[in-house]
C-alpha positions in Angstrom: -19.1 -98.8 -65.6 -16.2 -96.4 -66.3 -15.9 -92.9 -65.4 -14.0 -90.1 -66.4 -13.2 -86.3 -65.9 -12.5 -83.4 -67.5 -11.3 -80.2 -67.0 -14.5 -78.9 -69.0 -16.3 -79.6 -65.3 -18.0 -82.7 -66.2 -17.8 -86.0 -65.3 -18.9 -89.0 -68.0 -20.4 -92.7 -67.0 -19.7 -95.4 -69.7 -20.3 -98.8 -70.2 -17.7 -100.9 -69.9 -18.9 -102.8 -72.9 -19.8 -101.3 -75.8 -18.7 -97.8 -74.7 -21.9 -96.1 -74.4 -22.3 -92.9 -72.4 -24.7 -93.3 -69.8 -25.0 -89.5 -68.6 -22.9 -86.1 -68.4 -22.5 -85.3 -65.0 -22.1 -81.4 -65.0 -23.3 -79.5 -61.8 -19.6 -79.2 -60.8 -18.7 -75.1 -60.3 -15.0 -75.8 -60.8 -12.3 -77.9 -63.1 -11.9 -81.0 -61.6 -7.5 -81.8 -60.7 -8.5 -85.6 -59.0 -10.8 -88.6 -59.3 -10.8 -91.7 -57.1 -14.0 -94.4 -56.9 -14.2 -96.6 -54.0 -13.7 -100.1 -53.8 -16.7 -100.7 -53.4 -18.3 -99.1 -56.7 -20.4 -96.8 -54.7 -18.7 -93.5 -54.6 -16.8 -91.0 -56.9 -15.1 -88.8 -55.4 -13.6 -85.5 -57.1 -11.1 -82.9 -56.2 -11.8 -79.6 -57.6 -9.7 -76.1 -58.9 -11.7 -74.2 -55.8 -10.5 -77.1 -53.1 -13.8 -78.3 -52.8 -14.4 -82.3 -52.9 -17.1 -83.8 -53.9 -19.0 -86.9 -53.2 -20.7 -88.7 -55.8 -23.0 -92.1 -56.5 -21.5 -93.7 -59.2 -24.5 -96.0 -60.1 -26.5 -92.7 -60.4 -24.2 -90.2 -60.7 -26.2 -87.9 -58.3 -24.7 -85.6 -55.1 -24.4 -87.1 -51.9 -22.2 -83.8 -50.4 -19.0 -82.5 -49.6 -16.3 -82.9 -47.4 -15.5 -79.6 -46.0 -13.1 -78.7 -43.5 -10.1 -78.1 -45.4 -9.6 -74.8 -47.6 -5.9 -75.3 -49.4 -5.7 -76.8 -52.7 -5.8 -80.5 -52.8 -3.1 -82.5 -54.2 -4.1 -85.5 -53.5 -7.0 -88.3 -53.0 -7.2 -92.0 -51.4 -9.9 -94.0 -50.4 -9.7 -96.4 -47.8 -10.5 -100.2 -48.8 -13.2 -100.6 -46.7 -14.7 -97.2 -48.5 -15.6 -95.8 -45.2 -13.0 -93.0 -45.1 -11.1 -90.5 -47.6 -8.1 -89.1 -47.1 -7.6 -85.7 -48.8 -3.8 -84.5 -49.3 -3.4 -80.4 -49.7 -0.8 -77.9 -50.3 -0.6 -76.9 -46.9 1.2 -79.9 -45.5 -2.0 -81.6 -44.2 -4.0 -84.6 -44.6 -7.5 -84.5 -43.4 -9.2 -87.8 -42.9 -13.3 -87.9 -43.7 -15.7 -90.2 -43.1 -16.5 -90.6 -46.7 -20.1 -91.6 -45.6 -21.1 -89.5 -43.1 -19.0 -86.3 -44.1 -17.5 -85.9 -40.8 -13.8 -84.6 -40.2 -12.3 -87.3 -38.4 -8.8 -86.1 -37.9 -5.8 -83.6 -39.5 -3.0 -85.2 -39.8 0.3 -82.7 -39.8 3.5 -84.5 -40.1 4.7 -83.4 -43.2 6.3 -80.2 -44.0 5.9 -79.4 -47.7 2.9 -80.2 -49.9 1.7 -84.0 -49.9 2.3 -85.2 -53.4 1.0 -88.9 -53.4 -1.5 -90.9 -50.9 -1.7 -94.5 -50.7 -3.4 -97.0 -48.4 -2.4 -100.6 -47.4 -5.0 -103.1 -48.6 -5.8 -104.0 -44.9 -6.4 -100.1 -44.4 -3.7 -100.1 -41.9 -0.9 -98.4 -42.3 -1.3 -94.6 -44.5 1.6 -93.9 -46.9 2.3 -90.2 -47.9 5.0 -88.4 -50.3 6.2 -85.3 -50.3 9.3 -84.0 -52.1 12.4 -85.4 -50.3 10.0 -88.0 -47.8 8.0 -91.2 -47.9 6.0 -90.9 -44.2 3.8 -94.1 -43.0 1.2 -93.6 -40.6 -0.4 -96.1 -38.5 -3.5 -94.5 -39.2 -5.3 -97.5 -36.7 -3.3 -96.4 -34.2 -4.3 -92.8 -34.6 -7.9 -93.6 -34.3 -8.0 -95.2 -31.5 -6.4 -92.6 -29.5 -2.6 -92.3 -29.8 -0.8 -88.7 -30.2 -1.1 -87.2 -33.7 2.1 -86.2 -33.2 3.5 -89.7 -33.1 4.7 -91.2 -36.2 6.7 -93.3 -37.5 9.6 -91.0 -39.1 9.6 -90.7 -42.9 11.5 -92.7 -45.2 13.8 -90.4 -46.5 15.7 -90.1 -50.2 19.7 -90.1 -49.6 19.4 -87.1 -51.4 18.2 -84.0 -51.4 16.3 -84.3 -54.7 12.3 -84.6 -55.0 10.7 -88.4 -54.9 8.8 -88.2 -58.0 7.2 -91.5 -58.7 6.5 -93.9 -55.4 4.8 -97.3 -55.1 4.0 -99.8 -52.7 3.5 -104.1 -52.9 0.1 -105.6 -53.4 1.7 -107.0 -49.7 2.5 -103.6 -48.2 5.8 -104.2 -46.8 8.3 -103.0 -49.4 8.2 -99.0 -51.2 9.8 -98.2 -54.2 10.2 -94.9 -55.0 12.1 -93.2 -57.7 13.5 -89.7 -57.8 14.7 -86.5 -59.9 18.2 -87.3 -59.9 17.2 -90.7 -61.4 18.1 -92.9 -58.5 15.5 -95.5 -57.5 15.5 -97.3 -53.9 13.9 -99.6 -52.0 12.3 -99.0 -48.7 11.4 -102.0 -46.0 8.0 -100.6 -44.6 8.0 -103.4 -41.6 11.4 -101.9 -40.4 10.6 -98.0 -42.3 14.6 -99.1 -43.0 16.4 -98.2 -46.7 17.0 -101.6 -48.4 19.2 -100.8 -51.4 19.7 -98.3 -54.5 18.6 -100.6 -57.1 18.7 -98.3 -60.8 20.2 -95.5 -61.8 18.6 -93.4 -64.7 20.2 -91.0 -66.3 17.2 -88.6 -66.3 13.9 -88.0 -63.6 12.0 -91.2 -62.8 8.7 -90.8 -63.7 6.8 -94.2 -63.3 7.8 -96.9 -60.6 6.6 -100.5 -60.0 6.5 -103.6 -58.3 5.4 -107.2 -59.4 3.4 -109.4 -57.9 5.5 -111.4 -54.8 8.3 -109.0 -54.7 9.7 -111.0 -57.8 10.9 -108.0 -59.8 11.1 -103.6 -59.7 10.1 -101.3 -62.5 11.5 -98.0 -62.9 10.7 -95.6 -66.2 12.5 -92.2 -66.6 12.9 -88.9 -68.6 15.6 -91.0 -70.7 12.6 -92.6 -72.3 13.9 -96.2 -71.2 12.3 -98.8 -68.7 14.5 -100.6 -66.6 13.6 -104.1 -65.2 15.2 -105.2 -61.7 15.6 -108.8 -60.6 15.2 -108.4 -56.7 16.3 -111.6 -55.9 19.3 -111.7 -58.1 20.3 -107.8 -57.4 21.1 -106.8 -61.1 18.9 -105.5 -63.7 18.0 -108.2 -66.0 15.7 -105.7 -69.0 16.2 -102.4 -70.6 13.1 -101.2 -72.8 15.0 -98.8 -74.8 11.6 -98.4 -77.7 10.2 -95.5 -76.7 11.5 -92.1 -78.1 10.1 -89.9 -75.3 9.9 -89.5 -71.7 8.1 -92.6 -69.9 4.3 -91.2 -68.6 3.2 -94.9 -67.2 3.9 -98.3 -66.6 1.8 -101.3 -66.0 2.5 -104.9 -65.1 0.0 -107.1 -66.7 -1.0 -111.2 -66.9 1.2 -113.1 -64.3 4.1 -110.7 -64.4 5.4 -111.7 -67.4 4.1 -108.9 -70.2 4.9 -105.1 -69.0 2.7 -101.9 -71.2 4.5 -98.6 -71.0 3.3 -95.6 -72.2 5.5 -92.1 -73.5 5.0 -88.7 -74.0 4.6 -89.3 -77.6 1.2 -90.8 -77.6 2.6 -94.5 -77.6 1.6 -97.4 -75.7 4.2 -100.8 -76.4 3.6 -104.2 -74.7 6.8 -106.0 -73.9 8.2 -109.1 -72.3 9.6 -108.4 -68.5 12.0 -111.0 -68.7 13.9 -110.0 -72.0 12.6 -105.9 -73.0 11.4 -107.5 -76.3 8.8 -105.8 -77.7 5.5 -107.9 -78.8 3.0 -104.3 -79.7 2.9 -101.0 -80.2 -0.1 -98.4 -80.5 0.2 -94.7 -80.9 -3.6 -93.4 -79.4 -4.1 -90.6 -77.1 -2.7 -91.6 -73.8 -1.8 -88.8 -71.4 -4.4 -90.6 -68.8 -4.4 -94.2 -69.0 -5.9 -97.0 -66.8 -5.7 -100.8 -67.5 -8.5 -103.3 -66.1 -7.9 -105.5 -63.0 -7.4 -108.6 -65.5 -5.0 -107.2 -67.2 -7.2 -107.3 -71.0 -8.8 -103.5 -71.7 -6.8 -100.4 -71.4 -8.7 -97.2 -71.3 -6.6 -93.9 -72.4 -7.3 -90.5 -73.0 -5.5 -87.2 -74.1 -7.1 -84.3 -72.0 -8.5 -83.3 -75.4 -12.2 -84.3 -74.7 -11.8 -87.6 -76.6 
C-alpha cells in the first residue's frame, strides 16, 4: 500500500503493484504540511495547516482521533518503532510525546529554544534526536518516562558555527550523526559520547541532503552547488564527487549494498551513480519534488506537488 498527500486536503491509498487508487481520503478541514505511517502499517498520521494531527488506519483509511494538546504549528512528526508513541515537533520550541494509540499526552518536552526542525528515533526507541537551527539535542526519552527530570538532558550537539543545521541524519546503528549546514560545512557527531568527531566536507553552497551507509563505511553530503560529495570514513578523504546535476541537490538515497547512490535536483532529475567512483549509470527527468525509495532498494515513488 502507498499513501500520499496533498495540499488539496486529501490523502490517496495505492497499490503498490499496479498503481491502483484504492480510495480518496478527504474529511481533512485543513492542508496537510506532514505524513508519517508507523512501522507497523497501522497508522497514518498527518500534520495539518490549523496544527491539528490526525490519526488514521491505513488499511481502511478511516479516523481513529486526534492528538490534541498542543496548539503551535507543527514542524515536525516521528513515530516511535514500536508504533506506540508519536512525537509531534512545533514552532514553539516543544515536543509533545502521545500515546499514538490511546491519544494521551504523555509528556512536553522543552529543551530546545527555537522551532524543532527535524525528529528522529533510534531503532531501539531509545534515545530521541531533535534539530533545531544551530543544535542537534538527544534525549533519553526511556529515561524520561520512567521518572527522571524533564529538565535533564543530555546538552545538544552543537554546529561550530553559528549557521543553521539544514540537513541531519543518524546510522541504521544510532551512534554516529551527520549533519550538514548553511555555510556548507558537514560534521560528524559521536552520539555514545554526544562528542564532535570531525569536519569531514566542505561545500561551497547550503547542504541540503546528508547520509550515511550501512556500517559507518562511507558519508553523503549534497549541497546548493548541485554536487554530491562521497566521504570514505575510514580513510578520512573524500573518495567521489557527483558533479551531473545542474541544480541544487533535493535528495539522496543509498541503495543495493552501498555500492549505487540516486540523487535527485531541483530540476526534476533523478541520476543513479556508483559510490565508489561518481560515475553515472542513469538518469530520469520525472516530477520529483517528494520522493521515497522502497526498503529493497528497486521502486522509487516521486511526485511534484502538482496533483500527479
Amino acid at each position: 500500500m502507498i499513501a500520499n498527500t496533498s495540499r488539496d486536503q486529501t490523502i490517496k491509498r495505492w497499490t503498490f503493484r499496479g498503481m491502483q487508487l484504492v480510495n480518496t481520503i478527504d474529511a481533512i478541514g485543513s492542508p496537510i504540511r506532514h505524513m508519517i505511517i508507523s512501522t507497523d502499517d497501522t497508522f497514518i498520521v498527518i500534520a495539518c495547516d490549523d496544527a491539528s494531527v490526525q490519526v488514521k488506519s491505513l488499511v481502511t483509511g478511516s479516523d481513529i482521533h486526534n492528538l490534541e494538546g498542543h496548539s503551535s504549528e507543527v514542524t515536525s512528526l516521528a513515530v516511535s518503532h514500536d508504533s506506540m508513541c508519536c512525537y509531534v515537533g512545533c514552532s514553539n520550541a516543544h515536543i509533545y510525546v502521545y500515546n499514538l494509540r490511546s491519544r494521551i499526552l504523555l509528556r512536553k518536552l522543552n529543551h530546545h529554544d527555537s522551532s524543532v526542525n527535524d525528529l528522529y528515533i533510534s531503532t531501539d526507541d531509545y534515545f530521541l534526536f531533535s534539530a533545531t537551527e544551530n543544535a542537534i539535542h538527544v534525549l533519553n526519552v526511556k529515561q524520561q518516562f520512567n521518572g527522571f527530570s524533564s529538565n535533564d538532558s543530555s546538552p545538544p550537539l552543537s554546529s561550530s558555527s553559528s549557521d543553521s543545521i539544514t540537513a541531519l541524519s543518524i546510522s541504521r546503528e544510532g551512534d554516529v550523526a551527520i549533519a550538514g549546514c548553511a555555510n556548507g560545512i558537514v560534521q560528524l557527531f559521536n552520539l555514545i559520547d554526544g562528542e564532535f568527531t570531525e569536519q569531514i566536507v566542505d561545500h561551497r553552497a547550503p547542504v541540503t541532503q546528508v547520509a550515511l551507509s550501512h556500517s559507518y563505511l562511507f558519508s553523503l553530503s549534497g549541497s546548493r552547488d548541485t554536487t554530491v560529495k562521497v566521504y570514505d570514513n575510514e580513510m578520512g578523504e573524500i573518495v567521489a564527487e557527483f558533479t551531473a546535476h545542474s541544480a541544487p541537490i533535493s535528495h539522496l538515497r543509498i541503495l543495493e549494498d552501498n555500492r549505487k547512490i540516486l540523487s535527485s535536483d531541483e530540476q526534476n532529475y533523478i541520476k543513479t551513480w556508483w559510490a565508489n567512483t561518481g560515475e553515472l549509470i542513469d538518469s530520469y527527468n520525472v516530477p520529483c519534488k517528494m520522493l521515497g525509495v522502497s526498503p529493497d532498494g528497486k521502486y522509487v515513488v516521486s511526485g511534484n506537488g502538482d496533483n500527479m
